[in-house]
C-alpha positions as CSV (number, residue, x, y, z in Angstrom):
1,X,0.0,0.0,0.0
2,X,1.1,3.1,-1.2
3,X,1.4,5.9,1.7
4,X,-0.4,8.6,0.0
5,X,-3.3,6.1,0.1
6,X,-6.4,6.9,2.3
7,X,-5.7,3.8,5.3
8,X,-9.3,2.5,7.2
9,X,-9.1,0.5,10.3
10,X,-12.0,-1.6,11.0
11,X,-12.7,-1.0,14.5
12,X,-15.2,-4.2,16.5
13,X,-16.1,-1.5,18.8
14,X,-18.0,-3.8,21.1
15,X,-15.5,-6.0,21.9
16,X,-13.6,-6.1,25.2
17,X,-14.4,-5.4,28.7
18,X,-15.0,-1.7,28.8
19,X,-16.7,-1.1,25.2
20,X,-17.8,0.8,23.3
21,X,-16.3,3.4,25.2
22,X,-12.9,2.8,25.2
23,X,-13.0,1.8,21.4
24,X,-14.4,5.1,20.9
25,X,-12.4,7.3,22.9
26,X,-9.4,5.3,22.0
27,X,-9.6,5.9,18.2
28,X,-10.4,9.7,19.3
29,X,-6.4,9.7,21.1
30,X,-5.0,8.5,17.9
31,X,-6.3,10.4,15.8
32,X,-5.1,13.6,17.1
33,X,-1.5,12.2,16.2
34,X,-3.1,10.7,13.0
35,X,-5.9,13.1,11.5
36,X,-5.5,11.6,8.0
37,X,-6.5,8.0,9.6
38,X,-10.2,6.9,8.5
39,X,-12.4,4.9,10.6
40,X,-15.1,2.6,9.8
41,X,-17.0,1.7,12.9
42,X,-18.9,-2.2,13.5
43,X,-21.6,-2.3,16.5
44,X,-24.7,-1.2,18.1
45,X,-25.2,2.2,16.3
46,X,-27.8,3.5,19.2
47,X,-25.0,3.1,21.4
48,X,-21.6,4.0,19.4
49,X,-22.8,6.7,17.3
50,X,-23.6,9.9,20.4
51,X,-19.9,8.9,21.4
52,X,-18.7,9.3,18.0
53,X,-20.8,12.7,17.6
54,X,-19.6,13.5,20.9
55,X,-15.8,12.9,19.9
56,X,-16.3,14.8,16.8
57,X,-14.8,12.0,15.3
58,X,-17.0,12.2,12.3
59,X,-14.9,13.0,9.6
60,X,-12.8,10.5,10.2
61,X,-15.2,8.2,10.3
62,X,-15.1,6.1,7.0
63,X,-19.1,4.2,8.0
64,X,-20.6,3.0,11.0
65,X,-22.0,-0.5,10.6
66,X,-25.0,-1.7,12.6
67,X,-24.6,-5.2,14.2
68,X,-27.0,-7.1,16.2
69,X,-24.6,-9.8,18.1
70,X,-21.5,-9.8,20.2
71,X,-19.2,-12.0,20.7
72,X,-18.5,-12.1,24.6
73,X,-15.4,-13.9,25.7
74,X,-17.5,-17.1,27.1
75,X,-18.1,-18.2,23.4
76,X,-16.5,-20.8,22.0
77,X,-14.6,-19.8,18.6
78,X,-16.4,-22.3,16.8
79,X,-19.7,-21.2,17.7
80,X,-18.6,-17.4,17.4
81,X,-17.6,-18.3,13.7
82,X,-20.9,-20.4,13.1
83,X,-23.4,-18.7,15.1
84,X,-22.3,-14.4,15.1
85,X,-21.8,-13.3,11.2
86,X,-23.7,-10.5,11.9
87,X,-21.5,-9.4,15.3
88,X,-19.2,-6.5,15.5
89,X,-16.1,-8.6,15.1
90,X,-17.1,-10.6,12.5
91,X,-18.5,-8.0,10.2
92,X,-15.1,-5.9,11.0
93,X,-12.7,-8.7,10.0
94,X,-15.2,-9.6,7.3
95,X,-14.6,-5.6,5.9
96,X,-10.6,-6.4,5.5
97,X,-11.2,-9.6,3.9
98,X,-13.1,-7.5,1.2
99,X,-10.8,-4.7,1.0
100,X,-13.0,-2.2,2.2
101,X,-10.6,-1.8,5.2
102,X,-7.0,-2.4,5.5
103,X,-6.6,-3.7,9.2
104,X,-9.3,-4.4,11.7
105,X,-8.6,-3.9,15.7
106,X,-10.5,-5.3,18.7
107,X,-10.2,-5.9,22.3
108,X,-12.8,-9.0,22.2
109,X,-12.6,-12.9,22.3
110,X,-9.2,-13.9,21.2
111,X,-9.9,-17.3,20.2
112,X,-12.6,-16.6,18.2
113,X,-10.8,-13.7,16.6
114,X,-8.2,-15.9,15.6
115,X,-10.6,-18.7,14.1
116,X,-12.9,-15.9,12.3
117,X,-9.5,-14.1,11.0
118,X,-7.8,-17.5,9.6
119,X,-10.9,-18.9,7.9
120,X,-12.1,-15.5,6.2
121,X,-8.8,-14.5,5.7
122,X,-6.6,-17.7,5.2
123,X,-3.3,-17.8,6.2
124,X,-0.1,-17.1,3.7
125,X,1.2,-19.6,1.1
126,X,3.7,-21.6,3.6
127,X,2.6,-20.6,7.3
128,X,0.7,-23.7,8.4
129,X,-0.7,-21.3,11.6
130,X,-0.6,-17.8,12.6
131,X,0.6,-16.8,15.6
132,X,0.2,-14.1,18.1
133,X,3.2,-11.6,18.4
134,X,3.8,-8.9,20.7
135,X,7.2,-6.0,21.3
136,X,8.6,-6.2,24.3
137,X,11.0,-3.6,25.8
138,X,14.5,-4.8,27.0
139,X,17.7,-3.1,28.2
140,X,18.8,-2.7,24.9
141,X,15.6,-2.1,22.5
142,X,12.6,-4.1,21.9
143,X,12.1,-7.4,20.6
144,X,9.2,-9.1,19.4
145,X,7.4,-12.8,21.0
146,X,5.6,-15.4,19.6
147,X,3.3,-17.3,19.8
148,X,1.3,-15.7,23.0
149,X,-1.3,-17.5,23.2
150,X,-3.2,-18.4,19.6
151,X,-1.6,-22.1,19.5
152,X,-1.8,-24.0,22.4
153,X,-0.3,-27.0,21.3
154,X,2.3,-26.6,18.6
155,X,4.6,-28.9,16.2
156,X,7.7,-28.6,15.2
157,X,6.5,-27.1,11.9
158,X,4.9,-24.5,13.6
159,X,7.8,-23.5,15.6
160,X,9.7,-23.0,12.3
161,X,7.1,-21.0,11.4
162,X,7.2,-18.6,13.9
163,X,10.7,-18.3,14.0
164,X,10.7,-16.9,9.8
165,X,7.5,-15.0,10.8
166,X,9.2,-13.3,14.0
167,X,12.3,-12.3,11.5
168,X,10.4,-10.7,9.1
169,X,8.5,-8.7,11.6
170,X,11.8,-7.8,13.1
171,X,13.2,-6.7,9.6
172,X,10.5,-4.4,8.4
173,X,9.0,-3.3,11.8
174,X,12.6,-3.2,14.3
175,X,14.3,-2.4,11.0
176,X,17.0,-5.0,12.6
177,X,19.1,-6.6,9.3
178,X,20.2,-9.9,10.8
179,X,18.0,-11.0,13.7
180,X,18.7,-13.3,16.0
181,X,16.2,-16.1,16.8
182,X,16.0,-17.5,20.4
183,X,14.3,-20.9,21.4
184,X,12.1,-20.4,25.1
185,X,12.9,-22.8,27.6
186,X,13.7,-23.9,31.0
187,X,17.5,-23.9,30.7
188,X,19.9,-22.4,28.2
189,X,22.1,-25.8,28.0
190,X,22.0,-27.4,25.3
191,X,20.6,-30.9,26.9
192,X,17.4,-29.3,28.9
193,X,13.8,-29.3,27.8
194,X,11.8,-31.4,26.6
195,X,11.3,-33.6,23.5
196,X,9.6,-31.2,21.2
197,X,12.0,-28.1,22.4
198,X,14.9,-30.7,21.0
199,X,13.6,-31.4,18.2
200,X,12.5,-27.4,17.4
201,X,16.2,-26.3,18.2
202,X,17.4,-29.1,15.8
203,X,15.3,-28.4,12.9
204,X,16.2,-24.3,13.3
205,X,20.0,-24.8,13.7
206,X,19.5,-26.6,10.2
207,X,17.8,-23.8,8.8
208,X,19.7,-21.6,6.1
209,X,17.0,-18.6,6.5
210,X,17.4,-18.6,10.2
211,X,20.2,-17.2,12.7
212,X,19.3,-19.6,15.5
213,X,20.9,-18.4,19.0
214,X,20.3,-21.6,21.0
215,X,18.2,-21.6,24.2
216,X,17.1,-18.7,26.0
217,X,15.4,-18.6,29.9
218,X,13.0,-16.4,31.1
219,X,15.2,-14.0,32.2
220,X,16.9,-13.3,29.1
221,X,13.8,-12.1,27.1
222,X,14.2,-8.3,28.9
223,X,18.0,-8.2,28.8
224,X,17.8,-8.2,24.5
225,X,20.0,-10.7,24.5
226,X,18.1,-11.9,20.9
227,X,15.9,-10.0,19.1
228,X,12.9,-12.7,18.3
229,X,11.7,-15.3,21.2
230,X,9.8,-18.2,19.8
231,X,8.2,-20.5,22.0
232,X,4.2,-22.5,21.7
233,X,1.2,-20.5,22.8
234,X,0.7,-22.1,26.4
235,X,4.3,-20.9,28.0
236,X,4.1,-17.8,25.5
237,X,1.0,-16.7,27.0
238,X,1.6,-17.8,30.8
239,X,5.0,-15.6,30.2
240,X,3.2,-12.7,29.0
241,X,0.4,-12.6,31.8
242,X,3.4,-13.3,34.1
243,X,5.2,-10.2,32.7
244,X,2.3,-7.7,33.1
245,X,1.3,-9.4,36.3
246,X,4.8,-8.5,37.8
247,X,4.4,-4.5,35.8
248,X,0.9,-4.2,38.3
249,X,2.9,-5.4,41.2
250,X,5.9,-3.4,41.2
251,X,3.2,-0.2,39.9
252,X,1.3,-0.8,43.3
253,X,4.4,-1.2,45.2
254,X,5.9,2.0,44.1
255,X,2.3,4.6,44.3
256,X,2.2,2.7,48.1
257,X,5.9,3.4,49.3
258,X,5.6,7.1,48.2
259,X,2.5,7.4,50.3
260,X,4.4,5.8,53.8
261,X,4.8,9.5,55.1
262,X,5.8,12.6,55.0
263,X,9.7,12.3,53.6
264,X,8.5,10.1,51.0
265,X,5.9,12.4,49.9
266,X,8.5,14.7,49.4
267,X,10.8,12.5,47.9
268,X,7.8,11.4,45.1
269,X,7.4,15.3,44.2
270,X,11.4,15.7,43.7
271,X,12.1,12.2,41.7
272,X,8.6,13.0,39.8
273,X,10.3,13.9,36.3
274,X,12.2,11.0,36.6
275,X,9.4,8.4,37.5
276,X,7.5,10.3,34.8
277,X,10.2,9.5,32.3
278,X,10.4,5.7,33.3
279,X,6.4,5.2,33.4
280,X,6.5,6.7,29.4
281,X,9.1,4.2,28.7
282,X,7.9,0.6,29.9
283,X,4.1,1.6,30.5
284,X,2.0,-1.9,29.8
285,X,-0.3,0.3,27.8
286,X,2.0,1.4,25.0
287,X,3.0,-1.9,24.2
288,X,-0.6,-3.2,23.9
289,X,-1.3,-4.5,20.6
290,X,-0.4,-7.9,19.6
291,X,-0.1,-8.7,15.8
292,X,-1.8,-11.8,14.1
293,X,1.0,-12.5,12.4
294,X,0.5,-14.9,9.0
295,X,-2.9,-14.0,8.0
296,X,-3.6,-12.5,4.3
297,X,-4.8,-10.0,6.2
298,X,-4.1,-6.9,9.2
299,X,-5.3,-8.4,12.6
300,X,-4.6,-6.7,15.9
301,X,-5.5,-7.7,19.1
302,X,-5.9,-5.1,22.1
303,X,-5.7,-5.9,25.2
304,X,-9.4,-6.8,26.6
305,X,-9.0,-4.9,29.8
306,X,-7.5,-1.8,27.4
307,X,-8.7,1.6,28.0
308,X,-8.5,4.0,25.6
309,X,-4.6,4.7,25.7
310,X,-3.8,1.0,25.2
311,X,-6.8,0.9,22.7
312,X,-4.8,3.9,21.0
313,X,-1.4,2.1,21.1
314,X,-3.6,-1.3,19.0
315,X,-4.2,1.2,16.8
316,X,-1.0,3.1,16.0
317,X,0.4,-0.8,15.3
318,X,-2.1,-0.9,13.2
319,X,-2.0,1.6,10.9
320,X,2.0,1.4,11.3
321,X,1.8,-2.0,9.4
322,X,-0.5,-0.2,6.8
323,X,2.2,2.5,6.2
324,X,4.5,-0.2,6.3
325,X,3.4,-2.5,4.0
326,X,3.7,-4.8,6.2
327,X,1.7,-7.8,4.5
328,X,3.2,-7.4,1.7
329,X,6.8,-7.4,2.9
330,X,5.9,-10.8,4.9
331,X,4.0,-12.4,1.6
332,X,6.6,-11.8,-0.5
333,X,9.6,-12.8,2.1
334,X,7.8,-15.8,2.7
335,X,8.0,-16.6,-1.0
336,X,11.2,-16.5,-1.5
337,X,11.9,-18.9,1.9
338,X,8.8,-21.0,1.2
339,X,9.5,-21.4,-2.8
């Protein structure tokens, strides 16, 4: 896609825990920053277009589409893909598929955004399953993580997969030349984990398109040490809730010591500028946004406890894959490694 071109994001505004609101006033935030983006809006229009009027976000707006159903997160995929064409996320997803829109966002059911995306959209020539992917921030830059949850149980093909996806994304995205691919598991010598990890490390140290590291713990995916992490959906997923688990912890910790008395009131107020300046940088809700990465297709998936900064952040990954070309890039990389 051509950056002069007009970019639409399909937005499933009635997905996640606090919509439509934070959908709404989400895709207000970004686009201050972007007033060239378009929108086209998928819910209940009684409830979604007064916020819209009331966010003056009308001109931006590309069409609001009236739905009927929504897909809440006790749905099975199956039934969400059998049972809700006509609900916000479908009709969204549906929108990209037809090439009305050119990436669709939402903060509802994963699983069923994931089986809706891959059978509308189908996956690239090569990529047996998409997978979720995510930036993390490390003490060096950022690096990107997959799968995080959209394959539970993975095989060795997959594993391969993720490992070509995760260096394209870190070419075109991270602009890093020469990745270097790590392998998740419980010990960085070469004789720990289990059977499948064995046989995953095997197959990537024989492949040409990959610059396999080896091994890599859980504490190595902050210090940068690679710049793609591959591992299956369960630990990817467990890691990731582990890692913003810990961010709420430490958060708490810190609002609760500077509250102890009177010094440390005064000591918040002089160190302000400098908590200000760490908060901007490792912030949960500035990394939310986690790609579907091997679709035919822009899928993002915000958080679905997101407010309408993180909502902001789904969409600024988004429309930076747009810009990007992102698809493209990936399609035709995986051509040339899949031929």
């Amino acid at each position: 896609m051509n950056k002069q071109k007009e970019i639409i994001i399909a937005i499933d505004a009635m997905g996640g825990d606090f919509a439509p609101d934070s959908c709404i006033n989400g895709a207000f935030l970004f686009s201050k920053k972007n007033p060239k983006a378009k929108f086209a809006f998928f819910g209940d229009k009684k409830k979604i277009l007064p916020l819209i009027e009331k966010k003056k976000l009308i001109n931006q707006t590309d069409s609001i589409v009236n739905t009927n159903q929504i897909i809440t997160n006790d749905i099975k995929p199956i039934d969400a893909l059998r049972k809700f064409k006509n609900s916000s996320m479908f009709k969204a997803i549906a929108s990209v598929n037809s090439g009305h829109t050119n990436a669709v966002v939402s903060s509802g059911n994963t699983g069923a955004l994931m089986v809706i995306s891959m059978i509308l959209m189908k996956t690239i020539n090569g990529i047996s399953r998409p997978a979720i992917a995510s930036m993390f921030p490390t003490k060096k830059s950022e690096i990107v993580m997959l799968d995080l949850g959209a394959n539970i149980e993975c095989e060795i093909k997959n594993m391969i997969d993720f490992a070509i996806m995760g260096k394209i994304f870190s070419k075109t995205v991270l602009g890093i030349n020469k990745p270097k691919i790590g392998l998740l598991n419980v010990g960085s010598e070469i004789l720990k984990g289990n059977n499948q990890v064995q046989k995953a490390a095997k197959r990537l140290k024989e492949e040409k398109n990959i610059d396999f590291y080896g091994f890599v713990e859980g504490n190595d995916i902050t210090t940068g040490l690679v710049d793609v992490v591959v591992t299956d959906g369960f630990t990817g997923n467990i890691a990731l809730k582990t890692a913003e688990g810990v961010s709420e912890l430490y958060t708490e910790y810190l609002k609760n010591s500077f509250k102890d008395n009177l010094y440390s009131k005064f000591a918040f107020l002089i160190s302000l500028p400098v908590l200000k300046s760490l908060w901007n940088r490792v912030q949960p809700a500035k990394y939310n946004g986690a790609m579907f990465l091997g679709l035919n297709g822009i899928v993002v998936k915000s958080h679905g406890r997101s407010d309408a900064n993180g909502f902001s952040s789904a969409l600024s990954v988004a429309y930076e894959m747009c810009e990007n070309n992102f698809n493209e890039k990936i399609i035709l990389d995986a051509k040339k490694i899949f031929k």
